[in-house]
Structures are given as structure tokens and as C-alpha cells.
TORLUM-592201 format. One record per residue (C-alpha): residue number from 1; residue in one letter; z, x, y. Coordinates in Angstrom, 3 decimals. Layout:
residues N
<r><k>NUM</k><r>a</r><Z>Z</Z><X>X</X><Y>Y</Y></r>
...
This chain:
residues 58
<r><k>1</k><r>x</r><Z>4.534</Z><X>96.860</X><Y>69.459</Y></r>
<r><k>2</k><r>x</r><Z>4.950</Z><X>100.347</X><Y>70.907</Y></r>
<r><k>3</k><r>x</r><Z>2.860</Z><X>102.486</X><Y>72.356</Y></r>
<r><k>4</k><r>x</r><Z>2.170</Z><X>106.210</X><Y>71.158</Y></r>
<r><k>5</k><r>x</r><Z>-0.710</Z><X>108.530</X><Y>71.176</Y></r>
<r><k>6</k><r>x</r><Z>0.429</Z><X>111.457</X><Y>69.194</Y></r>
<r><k>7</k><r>x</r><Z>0.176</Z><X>114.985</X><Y>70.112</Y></r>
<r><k>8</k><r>x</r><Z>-2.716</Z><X>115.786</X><Y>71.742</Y></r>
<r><k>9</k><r>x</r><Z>-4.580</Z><X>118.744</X><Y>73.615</Y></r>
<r><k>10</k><r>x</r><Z>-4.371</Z><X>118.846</X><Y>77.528</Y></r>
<r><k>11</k><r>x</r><Z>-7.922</Z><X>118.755</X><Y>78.891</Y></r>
<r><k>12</k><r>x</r><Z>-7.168</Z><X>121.885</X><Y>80.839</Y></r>
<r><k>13</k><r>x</r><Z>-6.311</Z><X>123.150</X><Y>78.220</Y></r>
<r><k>14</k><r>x</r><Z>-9.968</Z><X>123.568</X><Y>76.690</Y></r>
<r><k>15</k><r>x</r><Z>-12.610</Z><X>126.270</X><Y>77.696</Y></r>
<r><k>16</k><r>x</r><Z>-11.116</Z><X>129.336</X><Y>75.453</Y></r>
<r><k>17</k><r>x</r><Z>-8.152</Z><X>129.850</X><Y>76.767</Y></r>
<r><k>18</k><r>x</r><Z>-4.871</Z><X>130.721</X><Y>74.865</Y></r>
<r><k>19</k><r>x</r><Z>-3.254</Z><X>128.506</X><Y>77.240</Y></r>
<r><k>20</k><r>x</r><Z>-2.746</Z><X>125.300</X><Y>75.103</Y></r>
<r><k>21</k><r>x</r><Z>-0.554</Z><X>122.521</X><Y>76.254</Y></r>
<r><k>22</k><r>x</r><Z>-0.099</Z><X>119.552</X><Y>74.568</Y></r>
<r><k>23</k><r>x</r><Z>0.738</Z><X>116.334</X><Y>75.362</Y></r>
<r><k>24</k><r>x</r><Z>2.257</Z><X>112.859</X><Y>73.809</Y></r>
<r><k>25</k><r>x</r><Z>2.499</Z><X>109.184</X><Y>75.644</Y></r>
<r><k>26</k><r>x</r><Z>5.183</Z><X>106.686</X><Y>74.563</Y></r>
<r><k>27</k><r>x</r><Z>5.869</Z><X>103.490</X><Y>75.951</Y></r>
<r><k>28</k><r>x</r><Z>8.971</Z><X>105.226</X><Y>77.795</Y></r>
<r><k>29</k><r>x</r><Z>7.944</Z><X>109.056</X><Y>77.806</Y></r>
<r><k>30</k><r>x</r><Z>5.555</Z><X>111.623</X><Y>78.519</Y></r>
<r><k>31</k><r>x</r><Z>6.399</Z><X>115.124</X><Y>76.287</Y></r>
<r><k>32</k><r>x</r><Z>4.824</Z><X>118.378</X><Y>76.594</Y></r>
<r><k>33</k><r>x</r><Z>4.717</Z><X>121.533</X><Y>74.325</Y></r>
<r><k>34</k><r>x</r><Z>3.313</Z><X>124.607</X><Y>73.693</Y></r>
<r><k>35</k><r>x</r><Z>0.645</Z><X>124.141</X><Y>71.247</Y></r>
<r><k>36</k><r>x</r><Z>1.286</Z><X>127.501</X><Y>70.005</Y></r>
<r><k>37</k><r>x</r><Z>4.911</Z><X>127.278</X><Y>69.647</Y></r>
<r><k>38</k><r>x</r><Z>5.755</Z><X>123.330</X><Y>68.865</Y></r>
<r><k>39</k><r>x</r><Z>8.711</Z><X>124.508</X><Y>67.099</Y></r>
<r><k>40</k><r>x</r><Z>10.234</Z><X>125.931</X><Y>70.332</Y></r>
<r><k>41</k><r>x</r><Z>10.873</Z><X>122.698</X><Y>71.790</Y></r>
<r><k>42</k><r>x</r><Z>9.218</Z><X>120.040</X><Y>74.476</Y></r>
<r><k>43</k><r>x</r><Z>9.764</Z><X>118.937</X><Y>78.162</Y></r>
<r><k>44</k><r>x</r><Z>10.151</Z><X>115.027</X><Y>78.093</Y></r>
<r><k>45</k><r>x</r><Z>9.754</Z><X>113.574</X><Y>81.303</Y></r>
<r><k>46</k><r>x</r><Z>9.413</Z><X>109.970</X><Y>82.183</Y></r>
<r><k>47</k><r>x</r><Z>6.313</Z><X>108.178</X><Y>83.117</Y></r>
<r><k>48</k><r>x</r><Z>7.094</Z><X>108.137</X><Y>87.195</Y></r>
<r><k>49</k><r>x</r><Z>8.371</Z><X>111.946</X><Y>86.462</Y></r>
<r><k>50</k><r>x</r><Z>5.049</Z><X>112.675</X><Y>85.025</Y></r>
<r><k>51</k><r>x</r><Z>3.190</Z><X>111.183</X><Y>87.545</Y></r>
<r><k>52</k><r>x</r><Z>4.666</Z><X>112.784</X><Y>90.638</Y></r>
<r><k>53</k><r>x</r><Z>4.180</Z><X>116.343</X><Y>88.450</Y></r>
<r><k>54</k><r>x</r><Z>0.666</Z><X>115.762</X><Y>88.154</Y></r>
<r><k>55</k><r>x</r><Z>-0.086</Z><X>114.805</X><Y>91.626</Y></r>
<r><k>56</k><r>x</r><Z>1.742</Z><X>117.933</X><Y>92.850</Y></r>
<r><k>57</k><r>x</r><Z>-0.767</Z><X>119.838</X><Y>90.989</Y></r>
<r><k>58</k><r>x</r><Z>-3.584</Z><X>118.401</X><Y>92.291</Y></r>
């Protein structure tokens, strides 16, 4: 079985803001993309990848 949430909205992306990122989990990937622009393409990143980005943000 694999694993795959489907596009959804960041949670910073909320609060008004034109800002929209969205994100999609696989069992091998983490993809981002403009919710505005999905057509324009998607960073794909894998899941230690991700992990490192988001604790450099924090």
C-alpha cells in the first residue's frame, strides 16, 4: 500500500495571505507548489531533505 495525502494547503499558509503553498506526502517524497500557479511546476524533495528544510526555518 502506498502512502499519499494529496495536495494540500501549508498551515502557514492560512490567515489571508496570497502566499499559498501547498504541499503533498508520498511514501518517498515531499512536493511543494504554488497554489496559485500549480501549472508552473513543484520542488520535490525527499523526506530527510524536507526535514532538514523545515528545521532551518524554525
Amino acid at each position: 500500500m502506498s502512502y499519499d495525502t494529496g495536495w494540500f494547503k501549508s498551515s502557514w499558509s492560512s490567515g489571508g495571505s496570497n502566499a499559498c503553498v501547498e504541499v503533498r506526502l508520498t511514501d518517498r517524497t515531499v512536493a511543494v507548489r504554488d497554489s496559485k500557479a500549480p501549472e508552473a511546476g513543484q520542488l520535490v524533495l525527499g523526506h530527510a531533505a524536507w526535514w532538514a528544510f523545515l528545521r532551518r526555518l524554525r
